[in-house]
C-alpha positions as CSV (number, residue, x, y, z in Angstrom):
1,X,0.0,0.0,0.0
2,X,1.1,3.4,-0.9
3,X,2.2,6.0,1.7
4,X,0.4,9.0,1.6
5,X,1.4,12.3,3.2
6,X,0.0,13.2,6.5
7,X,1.1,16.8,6.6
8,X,-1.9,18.8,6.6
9,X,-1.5,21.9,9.0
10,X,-4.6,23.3,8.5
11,X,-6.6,20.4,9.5
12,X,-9.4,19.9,11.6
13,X,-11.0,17.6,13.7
14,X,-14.4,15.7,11.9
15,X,-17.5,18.0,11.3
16,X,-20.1,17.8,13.5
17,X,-23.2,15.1,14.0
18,X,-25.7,18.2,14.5
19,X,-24.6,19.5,11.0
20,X,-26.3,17.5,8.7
21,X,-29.6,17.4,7.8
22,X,-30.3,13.6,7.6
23,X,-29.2,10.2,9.8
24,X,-25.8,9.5,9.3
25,X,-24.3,6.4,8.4
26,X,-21.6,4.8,10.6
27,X,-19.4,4.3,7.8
28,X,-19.2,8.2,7.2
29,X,-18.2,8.1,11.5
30,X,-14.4,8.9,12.3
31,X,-13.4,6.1,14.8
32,X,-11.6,8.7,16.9
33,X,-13.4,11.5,17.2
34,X,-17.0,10.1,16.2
35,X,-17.6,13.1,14.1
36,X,-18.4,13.2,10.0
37,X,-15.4,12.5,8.2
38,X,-13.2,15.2,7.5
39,X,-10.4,14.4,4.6
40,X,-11.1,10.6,4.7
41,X,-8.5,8.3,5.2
42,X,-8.8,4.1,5.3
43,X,-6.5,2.3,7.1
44,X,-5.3,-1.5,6.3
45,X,-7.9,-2.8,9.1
46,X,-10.8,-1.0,7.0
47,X,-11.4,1.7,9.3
48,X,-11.7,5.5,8.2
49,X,-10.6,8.0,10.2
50,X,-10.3,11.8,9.9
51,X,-6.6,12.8,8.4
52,X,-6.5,15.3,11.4
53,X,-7.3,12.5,14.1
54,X,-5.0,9.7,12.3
55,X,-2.4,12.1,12.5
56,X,-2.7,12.5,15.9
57,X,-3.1,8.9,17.0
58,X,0.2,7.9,15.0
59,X,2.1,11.0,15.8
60,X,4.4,9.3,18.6
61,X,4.2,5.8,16.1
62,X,2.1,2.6,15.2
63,X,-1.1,2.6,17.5
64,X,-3.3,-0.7,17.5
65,X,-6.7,0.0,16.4
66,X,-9.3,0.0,19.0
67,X,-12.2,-0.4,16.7
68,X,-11.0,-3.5,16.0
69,X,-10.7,-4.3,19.6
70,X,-14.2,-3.2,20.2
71,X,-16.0,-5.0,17.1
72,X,-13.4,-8.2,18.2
73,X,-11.6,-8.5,15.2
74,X,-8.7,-7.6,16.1
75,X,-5.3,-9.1,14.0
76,X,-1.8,-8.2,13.6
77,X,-0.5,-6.7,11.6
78,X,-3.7,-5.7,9.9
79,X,-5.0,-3.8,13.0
80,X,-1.5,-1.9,13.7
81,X,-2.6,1.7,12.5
82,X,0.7,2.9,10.8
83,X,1.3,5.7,8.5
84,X,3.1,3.4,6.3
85,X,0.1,1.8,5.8
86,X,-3.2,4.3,5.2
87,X,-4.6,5.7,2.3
88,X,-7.1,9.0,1.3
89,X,-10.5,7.3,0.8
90,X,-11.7,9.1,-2.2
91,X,-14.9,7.4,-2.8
92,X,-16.3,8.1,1.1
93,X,-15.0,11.7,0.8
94,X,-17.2,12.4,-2.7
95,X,-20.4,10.9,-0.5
96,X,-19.9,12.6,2.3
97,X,-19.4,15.9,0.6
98,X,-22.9,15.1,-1.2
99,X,-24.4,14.9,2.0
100,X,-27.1,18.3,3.1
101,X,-26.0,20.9,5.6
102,X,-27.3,23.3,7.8
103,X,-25.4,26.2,9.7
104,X,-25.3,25.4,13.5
105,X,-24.9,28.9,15.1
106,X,-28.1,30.6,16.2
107,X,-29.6,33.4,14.1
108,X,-28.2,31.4,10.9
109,X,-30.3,30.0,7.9
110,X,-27.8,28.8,5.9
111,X,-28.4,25.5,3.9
112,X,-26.2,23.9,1.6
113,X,-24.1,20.4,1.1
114,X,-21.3,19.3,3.0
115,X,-19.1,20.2,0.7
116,X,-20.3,24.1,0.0
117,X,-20.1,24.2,4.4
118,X,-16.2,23.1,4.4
119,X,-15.8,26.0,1.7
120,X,-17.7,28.7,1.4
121,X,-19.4,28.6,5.2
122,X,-17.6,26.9,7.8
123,X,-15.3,30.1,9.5
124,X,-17.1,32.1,7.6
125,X,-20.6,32.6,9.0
126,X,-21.5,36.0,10.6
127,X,-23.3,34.6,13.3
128,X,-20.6,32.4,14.7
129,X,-19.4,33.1,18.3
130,X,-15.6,33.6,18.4
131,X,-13.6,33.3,21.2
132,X,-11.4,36.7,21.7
133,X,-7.4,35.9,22.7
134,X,-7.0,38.6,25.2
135,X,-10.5,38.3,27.5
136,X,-11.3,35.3,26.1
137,X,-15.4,35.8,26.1
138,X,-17.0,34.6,23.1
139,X,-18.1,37.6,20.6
140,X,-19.9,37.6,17.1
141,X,-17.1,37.1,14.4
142,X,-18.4,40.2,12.7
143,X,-18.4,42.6,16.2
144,X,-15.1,40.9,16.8
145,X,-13.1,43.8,15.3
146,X,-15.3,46.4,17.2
147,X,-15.2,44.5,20.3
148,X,-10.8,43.9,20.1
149,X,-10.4,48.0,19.4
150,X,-13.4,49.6,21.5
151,X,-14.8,47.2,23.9
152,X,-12.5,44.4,25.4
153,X,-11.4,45.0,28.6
154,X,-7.6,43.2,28.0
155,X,-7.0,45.0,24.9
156,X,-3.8,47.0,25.2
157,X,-3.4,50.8,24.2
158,X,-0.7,53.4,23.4
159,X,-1.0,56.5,25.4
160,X,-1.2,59.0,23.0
161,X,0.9,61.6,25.0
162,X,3.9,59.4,26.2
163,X,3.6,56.4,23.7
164,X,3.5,53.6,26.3
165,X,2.1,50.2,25.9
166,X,-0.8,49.3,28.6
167,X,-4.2,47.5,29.2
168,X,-7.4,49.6,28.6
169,X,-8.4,48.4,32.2
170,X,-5.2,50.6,34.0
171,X,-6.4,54.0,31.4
172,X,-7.0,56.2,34.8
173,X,-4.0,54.7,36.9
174,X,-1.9,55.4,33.5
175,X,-3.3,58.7,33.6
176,X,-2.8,59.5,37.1
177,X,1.2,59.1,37.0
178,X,1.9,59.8,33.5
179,X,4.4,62.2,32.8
180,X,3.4,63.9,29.4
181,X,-0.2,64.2,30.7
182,X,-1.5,67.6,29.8
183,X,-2.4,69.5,32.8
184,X,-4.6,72.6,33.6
185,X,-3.3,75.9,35.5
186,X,-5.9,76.3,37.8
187,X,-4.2,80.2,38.7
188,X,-3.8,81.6,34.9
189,X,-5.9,79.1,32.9
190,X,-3.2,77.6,30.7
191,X,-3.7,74.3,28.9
192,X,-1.8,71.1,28.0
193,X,0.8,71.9,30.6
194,X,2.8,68.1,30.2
195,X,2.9,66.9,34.4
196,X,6.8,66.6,34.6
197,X,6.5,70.6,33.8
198,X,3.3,71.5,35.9
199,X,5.3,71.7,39.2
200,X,8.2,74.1,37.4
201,X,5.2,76.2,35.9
202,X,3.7,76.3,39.3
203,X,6.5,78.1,40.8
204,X,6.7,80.7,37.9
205,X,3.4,81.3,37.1
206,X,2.1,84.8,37.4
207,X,-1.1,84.3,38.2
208,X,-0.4,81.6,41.0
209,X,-0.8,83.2,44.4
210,X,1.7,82.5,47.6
211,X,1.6,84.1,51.0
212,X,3.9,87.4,51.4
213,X,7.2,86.5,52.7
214,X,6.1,89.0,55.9
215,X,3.8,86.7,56.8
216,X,5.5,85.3,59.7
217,X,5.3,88.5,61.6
218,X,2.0,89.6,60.9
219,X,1.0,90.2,57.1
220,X,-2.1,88.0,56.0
221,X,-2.1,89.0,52.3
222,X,-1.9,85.9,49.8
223,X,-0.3,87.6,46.3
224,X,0.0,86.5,42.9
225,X,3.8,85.8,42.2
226,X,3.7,88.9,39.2
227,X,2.5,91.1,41.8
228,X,4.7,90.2,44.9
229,X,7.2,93.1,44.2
230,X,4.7,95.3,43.6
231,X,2.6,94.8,47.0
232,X,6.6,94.5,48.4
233,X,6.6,98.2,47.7
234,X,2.8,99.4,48.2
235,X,3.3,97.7,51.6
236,X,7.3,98.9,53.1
237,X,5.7,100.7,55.6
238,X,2.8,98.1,56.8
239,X,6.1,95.3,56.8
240,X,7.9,98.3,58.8
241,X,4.8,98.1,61.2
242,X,4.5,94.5,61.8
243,X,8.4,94.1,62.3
244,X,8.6,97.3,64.8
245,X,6.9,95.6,68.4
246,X,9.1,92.0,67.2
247,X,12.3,94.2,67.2
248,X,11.2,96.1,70.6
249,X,10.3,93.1,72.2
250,X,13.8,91.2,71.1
251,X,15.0,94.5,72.4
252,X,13.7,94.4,76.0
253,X,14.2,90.5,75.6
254,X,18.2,91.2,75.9
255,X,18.1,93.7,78.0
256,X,16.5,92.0,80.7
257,X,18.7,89.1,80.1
258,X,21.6,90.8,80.7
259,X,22.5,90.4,84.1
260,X,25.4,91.2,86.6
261,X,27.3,88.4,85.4
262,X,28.4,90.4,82.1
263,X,30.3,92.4,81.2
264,X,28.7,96.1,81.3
265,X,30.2,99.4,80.3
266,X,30.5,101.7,83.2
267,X,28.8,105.0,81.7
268,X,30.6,107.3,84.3
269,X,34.2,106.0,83.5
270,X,34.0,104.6,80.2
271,X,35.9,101.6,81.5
272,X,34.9,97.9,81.6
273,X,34.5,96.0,85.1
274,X,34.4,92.7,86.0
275,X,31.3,90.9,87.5
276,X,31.0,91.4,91.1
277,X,31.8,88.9,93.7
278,X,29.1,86.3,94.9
279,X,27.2,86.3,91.7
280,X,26.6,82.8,90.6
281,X,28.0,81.3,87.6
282,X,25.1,79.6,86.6
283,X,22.8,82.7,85.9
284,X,25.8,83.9,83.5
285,X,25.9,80.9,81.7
286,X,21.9,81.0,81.6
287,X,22.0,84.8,80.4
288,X,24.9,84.1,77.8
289,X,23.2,81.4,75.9
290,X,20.1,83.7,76.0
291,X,22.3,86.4,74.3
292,X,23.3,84.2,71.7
293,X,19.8,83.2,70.7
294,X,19.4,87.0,70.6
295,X,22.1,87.8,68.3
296,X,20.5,85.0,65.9
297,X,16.9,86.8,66.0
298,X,18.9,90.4,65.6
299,X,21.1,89.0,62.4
300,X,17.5,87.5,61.0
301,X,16.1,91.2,62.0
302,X,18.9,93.0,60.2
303,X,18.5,91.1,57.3
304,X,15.2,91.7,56.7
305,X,15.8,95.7,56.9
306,X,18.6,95.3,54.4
307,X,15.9,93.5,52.3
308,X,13.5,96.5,52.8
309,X,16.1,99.0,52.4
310,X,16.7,97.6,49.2
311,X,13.1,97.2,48.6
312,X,12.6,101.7,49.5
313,X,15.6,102.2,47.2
314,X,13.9,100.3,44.3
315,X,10.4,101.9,44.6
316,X,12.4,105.1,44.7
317,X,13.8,104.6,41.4
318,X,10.6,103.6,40.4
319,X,8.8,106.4,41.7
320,X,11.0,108.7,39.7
321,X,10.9,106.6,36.5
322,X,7.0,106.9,37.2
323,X,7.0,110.7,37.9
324,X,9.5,111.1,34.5
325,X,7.0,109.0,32.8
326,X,4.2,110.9,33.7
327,X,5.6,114.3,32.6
328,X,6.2,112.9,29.1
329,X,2.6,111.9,29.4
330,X,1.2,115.5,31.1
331,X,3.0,117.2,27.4
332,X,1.8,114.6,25.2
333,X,-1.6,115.2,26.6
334,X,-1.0,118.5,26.2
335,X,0.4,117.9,22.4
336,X,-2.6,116.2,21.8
337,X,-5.2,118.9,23.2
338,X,-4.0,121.4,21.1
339,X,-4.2,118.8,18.1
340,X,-7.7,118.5,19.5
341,X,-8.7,122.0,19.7
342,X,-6.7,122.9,16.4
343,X,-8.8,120.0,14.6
344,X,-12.1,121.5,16.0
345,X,-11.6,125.1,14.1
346,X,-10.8,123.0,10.9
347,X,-14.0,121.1,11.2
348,X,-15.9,124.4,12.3
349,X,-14.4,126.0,9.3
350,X,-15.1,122.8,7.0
351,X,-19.1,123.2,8.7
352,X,-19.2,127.0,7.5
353,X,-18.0,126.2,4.1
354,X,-20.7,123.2,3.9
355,X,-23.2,125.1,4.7
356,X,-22.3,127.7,2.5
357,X,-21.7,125.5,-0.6
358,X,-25.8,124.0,0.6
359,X,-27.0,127.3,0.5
360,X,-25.5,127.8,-2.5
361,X,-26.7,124.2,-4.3
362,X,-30.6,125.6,-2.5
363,X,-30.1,128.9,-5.0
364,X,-28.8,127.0,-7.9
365,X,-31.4,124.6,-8.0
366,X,-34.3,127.0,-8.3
367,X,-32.3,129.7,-9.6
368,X,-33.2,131.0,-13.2
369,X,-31.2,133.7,-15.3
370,X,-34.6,135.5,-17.4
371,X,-36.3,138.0,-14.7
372,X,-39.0,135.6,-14.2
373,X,-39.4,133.3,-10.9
374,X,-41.9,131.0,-9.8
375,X,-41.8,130.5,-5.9
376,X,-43.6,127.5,-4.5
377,X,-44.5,127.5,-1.0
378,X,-45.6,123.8,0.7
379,X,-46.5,123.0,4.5
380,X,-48.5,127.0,4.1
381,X,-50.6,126.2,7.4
382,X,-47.5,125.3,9.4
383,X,-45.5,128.0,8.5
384,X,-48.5,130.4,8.5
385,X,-48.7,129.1,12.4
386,X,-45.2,130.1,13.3
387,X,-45.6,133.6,11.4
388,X,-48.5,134.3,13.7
389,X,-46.9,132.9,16.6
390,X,-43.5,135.3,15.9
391,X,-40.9,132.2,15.7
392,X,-40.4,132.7,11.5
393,X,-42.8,136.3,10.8
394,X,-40.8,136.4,7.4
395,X,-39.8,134.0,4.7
396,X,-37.1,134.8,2.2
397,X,-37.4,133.2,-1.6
398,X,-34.1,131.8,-3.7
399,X,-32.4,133.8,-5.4
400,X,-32.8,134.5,-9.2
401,X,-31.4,136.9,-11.6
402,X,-32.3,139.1,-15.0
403,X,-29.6,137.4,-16.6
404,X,-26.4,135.2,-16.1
405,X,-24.6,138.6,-15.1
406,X,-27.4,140.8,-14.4
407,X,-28.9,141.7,-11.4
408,X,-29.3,139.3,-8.1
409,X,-32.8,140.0,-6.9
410,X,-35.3,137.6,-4.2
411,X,-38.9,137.7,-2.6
412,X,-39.8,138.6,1.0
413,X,-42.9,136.9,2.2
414,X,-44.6,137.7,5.6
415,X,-47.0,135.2,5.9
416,X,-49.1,136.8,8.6
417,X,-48.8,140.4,7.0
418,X,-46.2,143.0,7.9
419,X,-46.9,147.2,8.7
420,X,-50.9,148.2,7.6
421,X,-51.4,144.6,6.8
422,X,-50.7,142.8,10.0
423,X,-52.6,140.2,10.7
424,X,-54.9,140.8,7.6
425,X,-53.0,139.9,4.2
426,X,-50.3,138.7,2.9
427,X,-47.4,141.0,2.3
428,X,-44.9,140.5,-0.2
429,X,-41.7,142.4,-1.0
430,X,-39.0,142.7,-3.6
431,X,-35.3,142.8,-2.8
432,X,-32.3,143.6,-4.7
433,X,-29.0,142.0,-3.2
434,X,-25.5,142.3,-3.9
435,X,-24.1,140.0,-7.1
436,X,-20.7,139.8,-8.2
437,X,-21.4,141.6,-11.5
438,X,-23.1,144.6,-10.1
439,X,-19.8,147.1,-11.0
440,X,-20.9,146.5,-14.8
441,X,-24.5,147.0,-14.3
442,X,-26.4,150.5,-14.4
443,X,-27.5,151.9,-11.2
444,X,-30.1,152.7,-9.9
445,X,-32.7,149.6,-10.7
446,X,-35.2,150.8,-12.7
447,X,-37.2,148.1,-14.2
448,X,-40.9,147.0,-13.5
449,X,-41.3,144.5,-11.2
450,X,-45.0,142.6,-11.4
451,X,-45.6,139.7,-8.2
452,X,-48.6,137.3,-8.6
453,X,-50.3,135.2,-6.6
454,X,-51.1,132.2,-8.6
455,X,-54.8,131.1,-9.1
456,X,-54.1,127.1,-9.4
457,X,-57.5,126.8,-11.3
458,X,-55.6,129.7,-14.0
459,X,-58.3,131.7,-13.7
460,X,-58.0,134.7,-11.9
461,X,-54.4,135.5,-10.4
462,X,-54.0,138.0,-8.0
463,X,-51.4,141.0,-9.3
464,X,-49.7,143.9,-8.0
465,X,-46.8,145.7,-10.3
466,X,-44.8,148.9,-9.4
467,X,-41.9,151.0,-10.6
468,X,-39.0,150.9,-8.4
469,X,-38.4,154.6,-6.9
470,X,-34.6,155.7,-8.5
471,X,-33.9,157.6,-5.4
472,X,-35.0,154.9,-3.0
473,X,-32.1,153.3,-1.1
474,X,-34.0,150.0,-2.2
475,X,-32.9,150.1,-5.6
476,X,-29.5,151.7,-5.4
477,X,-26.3,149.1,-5.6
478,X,-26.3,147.1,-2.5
479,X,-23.5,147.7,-0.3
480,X,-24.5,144.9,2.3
481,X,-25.8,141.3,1.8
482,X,-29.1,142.9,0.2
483,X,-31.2,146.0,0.6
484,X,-34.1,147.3,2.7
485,X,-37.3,145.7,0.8
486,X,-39.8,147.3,-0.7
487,X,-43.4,146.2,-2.1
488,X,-47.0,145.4,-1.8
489,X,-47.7,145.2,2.4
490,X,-51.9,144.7,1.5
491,X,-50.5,142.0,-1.8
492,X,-53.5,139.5,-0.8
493,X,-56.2,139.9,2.1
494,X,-55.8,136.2,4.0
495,X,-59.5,136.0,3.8
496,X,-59.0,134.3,0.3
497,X,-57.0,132.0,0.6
498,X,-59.5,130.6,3.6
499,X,-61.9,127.4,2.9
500,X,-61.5,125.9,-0.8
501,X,-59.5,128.8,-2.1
502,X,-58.1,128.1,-5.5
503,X,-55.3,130.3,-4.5
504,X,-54.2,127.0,-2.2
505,X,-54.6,123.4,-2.8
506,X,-52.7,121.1,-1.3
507,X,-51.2,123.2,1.4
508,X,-49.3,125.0,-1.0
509,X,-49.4,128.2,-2.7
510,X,-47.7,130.0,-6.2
511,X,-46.0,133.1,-5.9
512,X,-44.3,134.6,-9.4
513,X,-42.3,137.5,-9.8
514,X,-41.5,139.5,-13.5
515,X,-39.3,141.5,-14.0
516,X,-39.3,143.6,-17.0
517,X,-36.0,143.6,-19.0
518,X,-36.8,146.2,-21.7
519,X,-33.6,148.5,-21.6
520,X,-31.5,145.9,-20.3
């Protein structure tokens, strides 16, 4: 009998009973392992086994069969199971691989032949319960990958600040002691502060507050370390304070401790004398170790008034940088009020030469250049109301001229009358006023001059027309802004333009003024 090779590394144990679909034979039983036949092999007895379990039984060398024992037909050689002596059975494998399947693990309706299970299913199905290698609790094969990077307890981690290797169940001890940790400044705020720094930031941080070093003798303040030298100097004289009754009370301390067993200076001789008899030696040595306790406390004492001295000098200097500091602000300040003030005339200047240039756009825009202006007046009630009342008793029209170099003339308007008609008509005035041509013109004005009072229906218009008086300062050249007006004080009696008036609609009222240009 040919030898066959029994190296299969990727073989398994026989399939199990509970797979198939329908009773199974015994001849398609493994003898070892009682399952369906995996890769069928026959020995030289008859027997099949599984090429997985044969291996097994043979690994250590030739095993007698024990089906043959148990069915009591056991003969040597023929029941020595040798793998010399075995051979793939070809013609149970095709049968078995005929035979219908069923997936076992819950959840699963897969149905197939035995064949289709060992290829395309077995390992494969999505419902099969896994065991995991670290925690070893048995997951779903397709939550295994989930479960091994987010849920298993033994899976191991990198700590993504200092890179080392731990289980997920030590996270918060990890994080307690690790050094690269970020941590929080409570005192200033800062973040990701690495642990193995936090204690050197601690010490330097600004905003992290530590008694004051006078605290032993009396101060209670608790300062934040970028303020220290500043209350150091706000408060030399409170330290000077608290250290004055320690110092007076060391004081009186070694004066009471010194006692006729020193050495004393004798004020009226200016000699030193030596202790007097019968004082006992004891109470000297008590009173000199007393003294030398003293001197400690006085060396601590002068220390800490060098470290104030030092402290007065340097807020001295500071005190004059401050009041050098403060000059050069007092003449900037200064600088800067004049720029102030300086910048006000410009925009009061800039204000007068808007308004100006408005007054002058309000003139151009109803301005014309042919003797003849028509003057509308809106809002008449309102401004009729003010008249009477005395807050705007005369109204002044736009400019206009004879011609684009002729003579600059307007309209005065007192809506509530003005002289005889007071409170009865309207009164309406001409005025001539000053224009930048008037040198070439002829002197004085002598033209007719016809004002209307326009009947919006154009039926019957209201009109007054006079000659201007030659030896009237009204009509001579104007040597101010414009000259005294002069016209018609009874032009319309109010009464007209009361109820439905066609002389008003709409509030508003036409006034036109003509001025004759023959001669011009």
């Amino acid at each position: 009998m040919a030898r066959i090779s029994l190296d299969c590394h990727n073989s398994f144990p026989g399939i199990p009973l509970s797979v198939l679909t329908v009773p199974m034979e015994n001849k398609y039983k493994c003898q070892q392992c009682h399952l369906v036949l995996r890769k069928p092999v026959q020995a030289q007895c008859g027997h099949r086994f599984c090429v997985h379990c044969f291996k097994q039984l043979t690994s250590s060398g030739p095993k007698p069969c024990e089906a043959c024992r148990q069915e009591e037909i056991y003969e040597e050689p023929i029941s020595i199971l040798n793998s010399n002596e075995v051979f793939p059975d070809n013609a149970a494998g095709r049968e078995i691989a005929s035979l219908p399947a069923r997936c076992l693990n819950e959840g699963c309706s897969w149905t197939g032949s035995i064949k289709e299970y060992e290829a395309q299913h077995e390992g494969r199905c999505e419902f099969e319960r896994v065991k995991c290698d670290a925690c070893q609790n048995s997951i779903l094969r397709t939550e295994m990958y989930r479960h091994i990077e987010r849920e298993c307890e033994a899976r191991t981690l990198n700590c993504k600040y200092c890179k080392m290797t731990f289980n997920f169940k030590d996270i918060k001890a990890h994080d307690a002691i690790c050094l690269k940790f970020p941590l929080q400044c409570k005192d200033c705020g800062k973040k990701k502060i690495p642990r193995e720094k936090f204690n050197d930031h601690s010490k330097s941080c600004a905003k992290s507050k530590s008694a004051c070093p006078f605290s032993e003798v009396g101060c209670k303040s608790v300062i934040e370390n970028g303020k220290l030298g500043d209350h150091e100097q706000i408060s030399t004289m409170e330290h000077l304070r608290l250290l004055l009754p320690m110092v007076l009370s060391m004081a009186r301390t070694r004066a009471d401790a010194s006692g006729p067993g020193e050495w004393q200076e004798d004020s009226g001789l200016g000699l030193y004398r030596a202790p007097e008899e019968g004082v006992n030696m004891g109470t000297g040595a008590t009173a000199s170790g007393q003294s030398v306790d003293l001197e400690k406390k006085v060396s601590a004492l002068e220390n800490i008034v060098c470290v104030l001295n030092r402290e007065v000098e340097r807020s001295s200097i500071t005190l004059e940088a401050f009041s050098h500091q403060h000059r050069l602000d007092q003449e900037k300040i200064e600088n800067l009020s004049n720029k102030v003030h300086q910048l006000e005339r410009t925009v009061t200047m800039k204000d007068l030469q808007l308004s100006e240039t408005e007054q002058l756009l309000r003139e151009l825009q109803f301005c014309t250049y042919d003797g003849i202006f028509v003057w509308k007046i809106s809002d008449f009630s309102r401004r009729r109301q003010d008249a009477v009342a005395g807050r705007t008793p005369a109204m002044f029209s736009p400019a206009f001229y004879s011609s684009k170099y002729g003579y600059k003339m307007c309209l005065r308007l007192y809506l509530n009358g003005d002289g005889t008609g007071r409170g009865t008509h309207l009164s309406l005035f001409f005025v001539v006023m000053r224009g930048k041509c008037d040198a070439l013109l002829k002197w004085p004005f002598s033209q007719k001059v016809t004002l209307m009072l326009l009947d919006q229906n154009n039926r019957e218009h209201i009109i007054d027309a006079f000659r201007p008086d030659v030896t009237s300062t009204s009509f001579q050249q104007p040597i101010s802004e414009m000259n005294i007006a002069s016209g018609c004080p009874l032009f319309c009696p109010l009464a007209k333009l009361a109820g439905k008036s066609p002389y008003l609609r709409d509030d508003t009222i036409f006034i036109k003024a003509i001025v004759d240009l023959t001669g011009l």
